[in-house]
C-alpha positions in Angstrom: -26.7 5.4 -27.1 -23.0 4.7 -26.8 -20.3 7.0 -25.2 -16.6 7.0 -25.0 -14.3 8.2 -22.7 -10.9 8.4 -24.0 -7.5 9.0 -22.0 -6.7 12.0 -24.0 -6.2 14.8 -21.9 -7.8 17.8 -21.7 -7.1 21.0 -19.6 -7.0 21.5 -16.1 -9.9 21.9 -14.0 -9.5 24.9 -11.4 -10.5 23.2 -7.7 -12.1 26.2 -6.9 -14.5 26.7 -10.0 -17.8 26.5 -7.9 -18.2 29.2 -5.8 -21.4 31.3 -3.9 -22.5 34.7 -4.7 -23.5 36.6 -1.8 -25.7 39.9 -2.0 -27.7 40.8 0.4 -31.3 40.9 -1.3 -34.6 38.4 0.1 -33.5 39.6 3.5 -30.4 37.4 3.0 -28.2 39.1 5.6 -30.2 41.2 8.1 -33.1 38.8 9.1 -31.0 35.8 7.4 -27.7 34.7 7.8 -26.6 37.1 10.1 -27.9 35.7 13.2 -28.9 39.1 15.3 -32.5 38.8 15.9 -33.9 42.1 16.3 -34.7 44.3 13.4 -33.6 48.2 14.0 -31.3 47.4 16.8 -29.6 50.5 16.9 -32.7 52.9 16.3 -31.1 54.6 13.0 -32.9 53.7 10.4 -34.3 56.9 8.4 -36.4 58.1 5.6 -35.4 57.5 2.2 -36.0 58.4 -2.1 -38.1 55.2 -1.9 -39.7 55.8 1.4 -40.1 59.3 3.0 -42.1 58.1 5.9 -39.7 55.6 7.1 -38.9 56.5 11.0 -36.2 55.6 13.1 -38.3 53.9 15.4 -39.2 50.9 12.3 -40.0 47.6 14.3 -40.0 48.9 17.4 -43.7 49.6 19.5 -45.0 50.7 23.3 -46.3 48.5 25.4 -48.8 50.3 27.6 -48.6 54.2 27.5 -44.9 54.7 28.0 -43.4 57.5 26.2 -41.5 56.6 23.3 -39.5 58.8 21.2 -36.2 59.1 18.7 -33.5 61.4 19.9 -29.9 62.9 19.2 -28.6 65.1 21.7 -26.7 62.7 23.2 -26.0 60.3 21.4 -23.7 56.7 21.3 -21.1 58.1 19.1 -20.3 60.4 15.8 -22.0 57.7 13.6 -24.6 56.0 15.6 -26.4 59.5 16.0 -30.2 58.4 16.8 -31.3 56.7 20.2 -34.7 56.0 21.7 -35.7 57.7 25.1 -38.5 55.6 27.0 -40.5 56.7 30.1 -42.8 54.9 31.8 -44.6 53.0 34.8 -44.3 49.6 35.9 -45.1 47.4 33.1 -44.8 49.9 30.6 -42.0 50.0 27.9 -41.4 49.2 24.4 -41.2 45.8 22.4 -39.7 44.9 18.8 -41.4 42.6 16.5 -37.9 41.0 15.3 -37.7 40.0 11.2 -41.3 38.5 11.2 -41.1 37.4 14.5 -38.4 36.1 17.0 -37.6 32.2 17.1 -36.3 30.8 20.1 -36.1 27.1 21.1 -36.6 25.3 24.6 -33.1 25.2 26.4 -31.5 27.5 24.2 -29.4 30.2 25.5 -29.7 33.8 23.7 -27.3 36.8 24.7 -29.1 40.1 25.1 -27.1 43.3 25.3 -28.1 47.1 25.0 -26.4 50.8 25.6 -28.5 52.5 28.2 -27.9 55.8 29.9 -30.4 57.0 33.0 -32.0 55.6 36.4 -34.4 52.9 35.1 -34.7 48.5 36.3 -35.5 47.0 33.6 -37.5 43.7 33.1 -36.3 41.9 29.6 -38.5 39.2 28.0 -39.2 37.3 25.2 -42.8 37.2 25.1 -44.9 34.8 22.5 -48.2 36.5 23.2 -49.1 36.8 27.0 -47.2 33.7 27.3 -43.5 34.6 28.7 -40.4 32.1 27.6 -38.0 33.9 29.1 -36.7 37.0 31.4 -33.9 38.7 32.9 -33.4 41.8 35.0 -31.4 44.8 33.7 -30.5 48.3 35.4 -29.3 51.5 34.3 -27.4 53.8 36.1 -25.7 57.4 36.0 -25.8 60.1 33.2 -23.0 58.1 31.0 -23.6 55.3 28.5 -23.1 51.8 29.5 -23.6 47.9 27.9 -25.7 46.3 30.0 -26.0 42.7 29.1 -27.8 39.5 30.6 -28.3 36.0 29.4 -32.1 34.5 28.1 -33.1 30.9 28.2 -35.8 29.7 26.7 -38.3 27.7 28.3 -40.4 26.5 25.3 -40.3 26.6 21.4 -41.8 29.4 19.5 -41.7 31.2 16.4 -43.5 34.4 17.0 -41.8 35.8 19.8 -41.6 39.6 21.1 -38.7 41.1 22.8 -39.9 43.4 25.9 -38.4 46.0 27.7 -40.4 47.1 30.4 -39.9 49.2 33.7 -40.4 47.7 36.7 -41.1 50.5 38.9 -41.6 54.4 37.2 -38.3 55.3 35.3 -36.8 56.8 32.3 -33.9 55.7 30.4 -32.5 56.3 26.5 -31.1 53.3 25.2 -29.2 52.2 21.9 -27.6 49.6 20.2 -30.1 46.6 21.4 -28.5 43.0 20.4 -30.3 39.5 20.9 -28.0 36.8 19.5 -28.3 32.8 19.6 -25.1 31.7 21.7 -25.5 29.0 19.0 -23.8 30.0 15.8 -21.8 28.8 13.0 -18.5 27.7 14.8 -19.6 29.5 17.1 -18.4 32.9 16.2 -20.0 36.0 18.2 -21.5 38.6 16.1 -22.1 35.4 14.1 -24.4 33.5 11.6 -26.8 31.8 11.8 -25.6 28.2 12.3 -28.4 26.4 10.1 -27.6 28.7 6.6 -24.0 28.6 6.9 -23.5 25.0 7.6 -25.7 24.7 3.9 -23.1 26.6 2.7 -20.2 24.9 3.9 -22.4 21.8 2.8 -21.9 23.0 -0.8 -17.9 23.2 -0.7 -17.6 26.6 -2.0 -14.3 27.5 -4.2 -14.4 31.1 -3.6 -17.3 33.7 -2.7 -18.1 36.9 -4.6 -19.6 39.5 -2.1 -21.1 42.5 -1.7 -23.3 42.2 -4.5 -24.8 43.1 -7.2 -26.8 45.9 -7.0 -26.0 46.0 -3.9 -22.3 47.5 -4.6 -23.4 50.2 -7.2 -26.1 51.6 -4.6 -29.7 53.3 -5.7 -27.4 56.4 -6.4 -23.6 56.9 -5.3 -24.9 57.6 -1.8 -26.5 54.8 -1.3 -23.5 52.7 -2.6 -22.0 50.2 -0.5 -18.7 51.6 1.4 -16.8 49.1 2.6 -15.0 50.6 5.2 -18.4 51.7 7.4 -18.9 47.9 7.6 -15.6 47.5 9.7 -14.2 48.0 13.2 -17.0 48.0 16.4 -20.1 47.2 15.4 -21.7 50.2 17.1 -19.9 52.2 14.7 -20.7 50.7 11.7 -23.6 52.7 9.9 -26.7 51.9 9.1 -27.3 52.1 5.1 -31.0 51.4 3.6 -31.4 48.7 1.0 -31.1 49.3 -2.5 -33.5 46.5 -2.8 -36.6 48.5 -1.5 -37.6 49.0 -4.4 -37.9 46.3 -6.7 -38.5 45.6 -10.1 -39.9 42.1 -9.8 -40.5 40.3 -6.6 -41.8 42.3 -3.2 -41.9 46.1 -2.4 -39.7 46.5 1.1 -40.0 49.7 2.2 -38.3 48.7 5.4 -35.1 46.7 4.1 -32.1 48.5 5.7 -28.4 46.9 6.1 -26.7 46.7 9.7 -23.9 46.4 8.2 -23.2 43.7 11.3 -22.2 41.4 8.4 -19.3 43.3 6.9 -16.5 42.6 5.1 -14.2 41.4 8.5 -17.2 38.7 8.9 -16.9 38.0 5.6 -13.6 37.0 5.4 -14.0 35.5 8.7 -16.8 33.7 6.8 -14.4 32.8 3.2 -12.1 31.0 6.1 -14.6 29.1 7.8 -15.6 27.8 4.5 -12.0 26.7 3.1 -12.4 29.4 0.3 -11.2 32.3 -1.7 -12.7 36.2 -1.5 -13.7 37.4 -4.4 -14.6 41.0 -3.0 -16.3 43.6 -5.5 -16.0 47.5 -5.5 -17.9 50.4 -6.2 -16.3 51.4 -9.6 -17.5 55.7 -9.3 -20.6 54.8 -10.7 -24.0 54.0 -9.3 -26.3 51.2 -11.0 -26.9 52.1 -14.8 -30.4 50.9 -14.3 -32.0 52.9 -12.0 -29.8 55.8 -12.2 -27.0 57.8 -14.8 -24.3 58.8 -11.6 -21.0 58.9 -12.4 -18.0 60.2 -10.4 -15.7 62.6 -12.7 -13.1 62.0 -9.8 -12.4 58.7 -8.9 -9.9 59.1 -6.2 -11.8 58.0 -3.3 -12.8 55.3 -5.1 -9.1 53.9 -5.9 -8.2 54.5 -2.4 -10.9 52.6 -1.3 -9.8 49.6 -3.4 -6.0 50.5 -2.0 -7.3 49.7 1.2 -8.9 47.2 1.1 -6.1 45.4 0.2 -4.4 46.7 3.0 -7.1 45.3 5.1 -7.1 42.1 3.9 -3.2 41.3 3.6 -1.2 44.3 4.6 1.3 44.0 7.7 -0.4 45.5 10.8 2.7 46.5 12.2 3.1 48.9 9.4 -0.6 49.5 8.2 -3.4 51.4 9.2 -6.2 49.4 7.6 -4.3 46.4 8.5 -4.2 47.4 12.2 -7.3 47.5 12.4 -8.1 43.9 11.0 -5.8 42.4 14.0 -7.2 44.9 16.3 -10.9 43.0 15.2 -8.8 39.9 16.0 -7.4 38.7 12.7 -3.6 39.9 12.7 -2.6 37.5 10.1 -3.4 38.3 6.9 -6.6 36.8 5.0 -4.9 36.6 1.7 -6.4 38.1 -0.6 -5.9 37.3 -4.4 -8.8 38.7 -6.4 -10.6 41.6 -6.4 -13.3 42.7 -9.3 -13.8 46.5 -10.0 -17.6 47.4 -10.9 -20.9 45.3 -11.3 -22.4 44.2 -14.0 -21.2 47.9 -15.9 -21.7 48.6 -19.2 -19.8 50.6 -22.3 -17.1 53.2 -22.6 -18.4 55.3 -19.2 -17.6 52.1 -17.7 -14.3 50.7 -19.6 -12.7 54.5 -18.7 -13.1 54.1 -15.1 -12.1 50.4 -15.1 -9.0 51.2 -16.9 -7.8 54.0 -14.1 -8.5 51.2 -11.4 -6.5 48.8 -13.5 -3.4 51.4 -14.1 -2.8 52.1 -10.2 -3.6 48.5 -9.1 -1.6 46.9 -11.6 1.4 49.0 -10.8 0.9 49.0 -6.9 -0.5 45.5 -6.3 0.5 43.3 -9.4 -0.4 40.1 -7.5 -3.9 40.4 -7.2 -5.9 39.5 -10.0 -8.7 42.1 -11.2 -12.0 41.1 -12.8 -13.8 43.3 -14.8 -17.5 43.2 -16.0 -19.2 42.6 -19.2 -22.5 43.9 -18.7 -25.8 42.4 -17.9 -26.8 40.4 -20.0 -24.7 37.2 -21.8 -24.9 38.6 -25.7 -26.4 41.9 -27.0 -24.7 45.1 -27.9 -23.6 46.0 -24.8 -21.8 42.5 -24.5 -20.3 43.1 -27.7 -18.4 46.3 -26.8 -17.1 44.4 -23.7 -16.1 41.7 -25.8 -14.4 44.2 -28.5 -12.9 46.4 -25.7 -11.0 43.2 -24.2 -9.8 41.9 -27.4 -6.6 43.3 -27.4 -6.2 43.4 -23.3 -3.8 40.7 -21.0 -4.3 39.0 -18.1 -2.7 42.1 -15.8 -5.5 44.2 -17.1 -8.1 41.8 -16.5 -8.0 38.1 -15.5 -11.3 37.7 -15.3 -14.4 39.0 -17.4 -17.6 38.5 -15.4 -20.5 37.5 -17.7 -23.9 37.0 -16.5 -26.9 35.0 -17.5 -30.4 35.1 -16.4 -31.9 32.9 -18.9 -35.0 30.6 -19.8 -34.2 27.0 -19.8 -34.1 26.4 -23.3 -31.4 29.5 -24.1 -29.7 27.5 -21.5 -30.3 23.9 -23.4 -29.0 25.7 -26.8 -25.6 27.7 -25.3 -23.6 24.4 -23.8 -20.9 24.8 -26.5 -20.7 28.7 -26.0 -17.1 28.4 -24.7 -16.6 25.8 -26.9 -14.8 27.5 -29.5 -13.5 31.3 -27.3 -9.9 32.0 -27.9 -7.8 30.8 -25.2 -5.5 33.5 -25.1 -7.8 36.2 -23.9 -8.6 37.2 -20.8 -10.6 34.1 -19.1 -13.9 34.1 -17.8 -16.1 34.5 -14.7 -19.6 33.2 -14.7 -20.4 35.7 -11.8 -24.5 35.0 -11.9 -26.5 32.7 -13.3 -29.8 31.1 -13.3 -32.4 29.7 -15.7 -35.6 31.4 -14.7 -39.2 29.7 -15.3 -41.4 32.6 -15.9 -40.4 36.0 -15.7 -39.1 36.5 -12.2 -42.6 35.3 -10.5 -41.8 34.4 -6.9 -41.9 31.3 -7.0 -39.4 28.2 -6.6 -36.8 26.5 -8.5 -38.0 23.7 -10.5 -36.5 20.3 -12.1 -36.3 21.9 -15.2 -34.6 24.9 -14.3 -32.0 22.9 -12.5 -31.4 20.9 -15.4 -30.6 23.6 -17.5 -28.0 25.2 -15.2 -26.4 21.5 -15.1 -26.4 21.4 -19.1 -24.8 24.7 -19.2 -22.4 24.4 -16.3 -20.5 20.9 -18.5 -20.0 23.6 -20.9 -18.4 25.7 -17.9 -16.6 22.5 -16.8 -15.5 21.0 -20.3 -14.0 24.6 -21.0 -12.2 24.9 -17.9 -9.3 26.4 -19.5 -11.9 29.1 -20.2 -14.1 29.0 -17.5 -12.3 30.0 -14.0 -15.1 30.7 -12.0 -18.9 30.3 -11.4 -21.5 31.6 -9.0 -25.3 30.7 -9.0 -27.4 34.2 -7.5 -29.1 35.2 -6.0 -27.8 32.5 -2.9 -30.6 33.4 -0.1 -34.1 34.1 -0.4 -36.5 34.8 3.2 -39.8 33.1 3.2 -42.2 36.0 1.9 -39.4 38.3 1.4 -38.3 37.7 -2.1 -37.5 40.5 -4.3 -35.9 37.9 -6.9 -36.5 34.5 -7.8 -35.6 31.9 -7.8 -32.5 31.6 -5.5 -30.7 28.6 -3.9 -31.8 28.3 -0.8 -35.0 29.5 1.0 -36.0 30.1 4.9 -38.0 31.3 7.5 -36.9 32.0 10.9 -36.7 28.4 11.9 -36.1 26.2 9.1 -34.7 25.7 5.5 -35.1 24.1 2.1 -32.7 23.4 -0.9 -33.5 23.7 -4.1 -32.7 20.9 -7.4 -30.2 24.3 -8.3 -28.3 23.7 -5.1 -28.1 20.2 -5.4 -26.9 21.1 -9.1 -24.0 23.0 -7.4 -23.2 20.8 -5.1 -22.8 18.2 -7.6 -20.6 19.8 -9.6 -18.5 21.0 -6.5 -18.4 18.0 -4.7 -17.2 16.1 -8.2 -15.1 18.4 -9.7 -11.8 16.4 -12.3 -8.7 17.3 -11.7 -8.8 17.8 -15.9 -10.9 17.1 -18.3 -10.5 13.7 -20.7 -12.1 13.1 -24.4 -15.3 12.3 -24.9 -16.9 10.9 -27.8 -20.6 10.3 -28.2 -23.5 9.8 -30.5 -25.8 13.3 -30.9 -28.8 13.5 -28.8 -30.2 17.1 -28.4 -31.8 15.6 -24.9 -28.7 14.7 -23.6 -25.6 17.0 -22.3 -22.1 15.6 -20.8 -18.7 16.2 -19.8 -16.0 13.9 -18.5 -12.7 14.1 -16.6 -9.8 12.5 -14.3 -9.5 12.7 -10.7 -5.8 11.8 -10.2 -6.9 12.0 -5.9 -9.0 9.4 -6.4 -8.1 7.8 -9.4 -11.6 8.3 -10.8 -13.0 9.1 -14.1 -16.1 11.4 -13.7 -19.0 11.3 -16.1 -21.8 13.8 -15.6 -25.3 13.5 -18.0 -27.9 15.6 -18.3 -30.6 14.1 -19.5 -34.1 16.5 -20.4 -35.4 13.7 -22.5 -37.4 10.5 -22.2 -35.3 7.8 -20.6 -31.8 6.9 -22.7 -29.9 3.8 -22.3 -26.3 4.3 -22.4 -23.4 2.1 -23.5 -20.5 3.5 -21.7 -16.6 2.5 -22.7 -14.0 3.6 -20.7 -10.1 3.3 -20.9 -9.6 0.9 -18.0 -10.9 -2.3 -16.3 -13.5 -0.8 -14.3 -14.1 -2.1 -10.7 -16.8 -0.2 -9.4 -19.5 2.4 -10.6 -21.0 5.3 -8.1 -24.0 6.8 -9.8 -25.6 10.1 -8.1 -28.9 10.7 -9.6 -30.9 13.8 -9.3 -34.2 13.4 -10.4 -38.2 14.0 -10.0 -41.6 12.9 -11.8 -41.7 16.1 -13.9 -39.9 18.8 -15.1 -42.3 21.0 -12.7 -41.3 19.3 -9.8 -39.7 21.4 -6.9 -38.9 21.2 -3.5 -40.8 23.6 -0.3 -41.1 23.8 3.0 -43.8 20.5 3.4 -41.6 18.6 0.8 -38.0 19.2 1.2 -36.9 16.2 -0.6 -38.9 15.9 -3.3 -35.9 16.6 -5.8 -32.7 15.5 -4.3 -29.8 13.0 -5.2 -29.8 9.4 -4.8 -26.8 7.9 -4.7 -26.0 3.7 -6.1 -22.8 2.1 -5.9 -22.4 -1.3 -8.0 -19.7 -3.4 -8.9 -18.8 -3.9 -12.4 -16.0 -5.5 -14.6 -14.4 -4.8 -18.0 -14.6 -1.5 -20.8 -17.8 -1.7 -20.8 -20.6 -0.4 -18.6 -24.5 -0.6 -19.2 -26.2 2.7 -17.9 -29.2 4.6 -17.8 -29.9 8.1 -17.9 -32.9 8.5 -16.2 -35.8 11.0 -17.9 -35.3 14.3 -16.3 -32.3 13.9 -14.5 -28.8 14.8 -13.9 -26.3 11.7 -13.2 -23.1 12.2 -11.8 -20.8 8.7 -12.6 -17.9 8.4 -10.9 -15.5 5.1 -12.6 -13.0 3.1 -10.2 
């Protein structure tokens, strides 16, 4: 097969193309990234639509016969308006079971913390079993309440650990806002993440982030919506919100999933600047999701003034703003620079376009510089694609600079659309691949395969030879818990203790990690196996070849405009298309990199059979 790169120029590449989408679904933030390791900390969660039984008392047990009970009389503040009361004996008390257990490791150093309020010593433990790894003494005191805090240290390894909290002499005490945290988190933030799934992410080399969500943002219902502003200032006034992923379509029922809210959009941010990359933050646009429900604010004022603030939050002076004050008064009083900021998810038709448009009015006029994406629906063609598409046609870039398009697709849809960019007018409002995934199956939990990866590769050198077109992208879902998966597949997958990557990570970090500064002519025999793009890196003064290659194995006569020195192939790769990574085989499917030395125009290569080759041209 021969293959040409030529020095025509193409268009510019944007550096920060390749991005994460973070929603918090496969207990991805509570029991995942977000490193507290209790589940119900704060004693509020409460029934819901999906689960009427659900108590505030949720992960939480006695040990012994103490008396256990959820009250509000008194409670921690206007928000955080539940509380547990305990009474007991010595040795009797309470325990909670953590997400699936509590992980600790021998040496390690965890921070406990709790509100209490009463006369009552208190032994704290981390208990695997009978067998104790670690303890501390706590005491309440007085009628008023007070953070009491004490540092554990574990004196072996386990995974199914307990935290205790038992009397050690008869007592009674309420108590609130329980906290056990690894001193050990990514750069060592408190109220941080979990070191082990950030540092994947930060692995990746992330362009931007899109966060909430998702489903997440439009809520099972208006109510249930996520509001921004209760996931900011002191964590014990943050409130707690149940998951709109309880009840799933696909994947597990979790009754149980709530948000904290302890990963909110300050941590995020926090989070975009530990990674070296841009928010992309997404609001609740008055509607709820289109799915599941038909709710629809007439009166969107709230709404606009949420997005008002936000922005105010993120880059207003704190000298002169109240949102902004309260950013530096978290301890950020520069601002985080916001630039983009999408309206709605995944919305559909005119009920949608009406209310995007009033967003777009005030925030074009009041905040011109940051650039607004819109939606196109949930699916990547279709009617309801179509109206998007129609709606837009006459629109600029200060109405929309983005259009977020979505694709959840089989393999082979993926395999057929490379050119869809290929020939979109380049005057119109540019594009977001927001989420995207090639799905073997239909949604069965189970993990991403060769196959799979390859296709997102195929269709991601149409995102990258259309870069003109193509702004950003965003695989989803990022995170998915061991067990816990309402959607598959995802990127990464974890337990308590450990992680895998999937070939779709190594896909996206590929492409991140080898992104052209713009793209160069390319000129190659047909092969329906076989996918490519090329470009320039003027850092390196590289030319960059990627092949995907779904076929038998192809040997490739490459010409390129310059003496060639040297030849860096990265070659991702497995035995089948059905190969996948797991928890026993983590690196089953994962790149292997060969440098070699070469001379002249030409270069022999080889596209291995079910792989994706990155070749990078001194």
């Amino acid at each position: 097969m021969k293959v040409t790169i030529t020095d025509k120029k193409g268009c510019k590449v944007n550096p920060n193309m390749i991005g994460l989408f973070f929603e918090d679904i496969n207990y991805g933030a509570d029991g995942g990234v977000y490193a507290e390791m209790l589940e119900n900390r704060s004693f509020d969660f409460f029934p819901t639509k999906i689960n009427e039984g659900n108590s505030p008392l949720i992960a939480w047990s006695k040990v012994g016969n103490a008396e256990f009970t959820s009250q509000t009389k008194e409670p921690l503040n206007e928000v955080n308006v539940q509380y547990a009361h305990i009474a007991g004996k010595n040795g009797e008390g309470i325990k909670n079971r953590g997400f699936d257990g509590i992980f600790v490791e021998e040496g390690k150093k965890y921070d406990f913390s709790a509100y209490l309020k009463g006369n009552a010593k208190l032994k704290i433990e981390i208990k695997s079993g009978d067998k104790t790894l670690c303890e501390e003494i706590l005491e309440s005191k007085g009628d008023a309440w007070a953070k009491k805090s004490c540092v554990l240290i574990a004196t072996e390894t386990a995974c199914d650990g307990e935290l205790y909290i038992t009397f050690l002499e008869d007592g009674a005490a309420d108590i609130d806002m329980t906290s056990l945290f690894p001193q050990e988190t990514f750069k060592g933030r408190k109220n941080g993440l979990r070191r082990d799934l950030a540092q994947v992410l930060h692995d990746l080399k992330p362009g931007f982030m899109r966060f909430p969500g998702g489903c997440i943002v439009e809520g099972n219902g208006l109510e249930n919506r996520y509001k921004w502003k209760e996931t900011v200032g002191d964590i014990e006034t943050r409130k707690c919100n149940w998951n709109r992923w309880q009840d799933a379509d696909v994947g597990i029922f979790a009754p149980e999933y709530y948000q904290s809210y302890g990963l909110g959009f300050y941590e995020y941010f926090i989070l975009c600047e530990d990674l070296g990359c841009e928010p992309l933050p997404v609001l609740n646009c008055g509607m709820g999701c289109q799915y599941q429900c038909k709710e629809a604010a007439d009166d969107l004022t709230e709404y606009i003034k949420d997005a008002l603030d936000l922005i105010e939050f993120a880059n207003g002076d704190s000298e002169k703003s109240e949102w902004a004050h309260l950013r530096a008064k978290m301890g950020h009083p520069e601002p985080f620079g916001l630039k983009y900021l999408a309206i709605g998810n995944e919305q559909w038709e005119e009920v949608y376009f009406e209310r995007y448009e009033k967003f777009a009015a005030v925030l074009s006029e009041k905040h011109p510089q940051i650039k607004l994406v819109t939606s196109s629906g949930p699916e990547p063609d279709g009617e309801k694609f179509d109206k998007a598409k129609a709606w837009l046609s006459d629109k600029d870039e200060n109405f929309a600079y983005m259009v977020d398009e979505h694709y959840y697709v089989k393999p082979e849809w993926a395999f057929k659309h490379t050119d869809r960019y290929d020939n979109y007018d380049r005057t119109k409002t540019k594009v977001f691949a927001g989420e995207y995934a090639c799905h073997i199956g239909d949604n069965q939990p189970k993990p991403n395969n060769l196959l799979a990866a390859l296709g997102e590769a195929a269709m991601m050198t149409g995102f990258e030879r259309n870069a003109d077109v193509v702004r950003f992208a965003s695989y989803a879902p990022l995170f998915a818990k061991d067990g816990y998966s309402q959607w598959t597949p995802d990127l990464i997958f974890f337990n308590n203790h450990d992680l895998y990557l999937t070939p779709s990570y190594y896909v996206q970090s590929l492409f991140a990690h080898n992104l052209p500064t713009f793209t160069v002519g390319l000129e190659r025999e047909e092969d329906g196996d076989v996918f490519m793009s090329a470009g320039y890196d003027e850092k390196t003064n590289e030319y960059i070849l990627k092949i995907v290659n779904k076929g038998g194995k192809k040997d490739i006569v490459l010409t390129v405009p310059i003496e060639a020195e040297s030849v860096t192939e990265t070659v991702l790769t497995g035995e089948t298309l059905d190969a996948a990574n797991s928890f026993e085989d983590k690196m089953r499917v994962c790149p292997k990199e060969i440098v070699r030395k070469v001379g002249g125009h030409e270069i022999a290569l080889t596209a291995e059979k079910y792989s994706f080759t990155v070749i990078k041209i001194k």
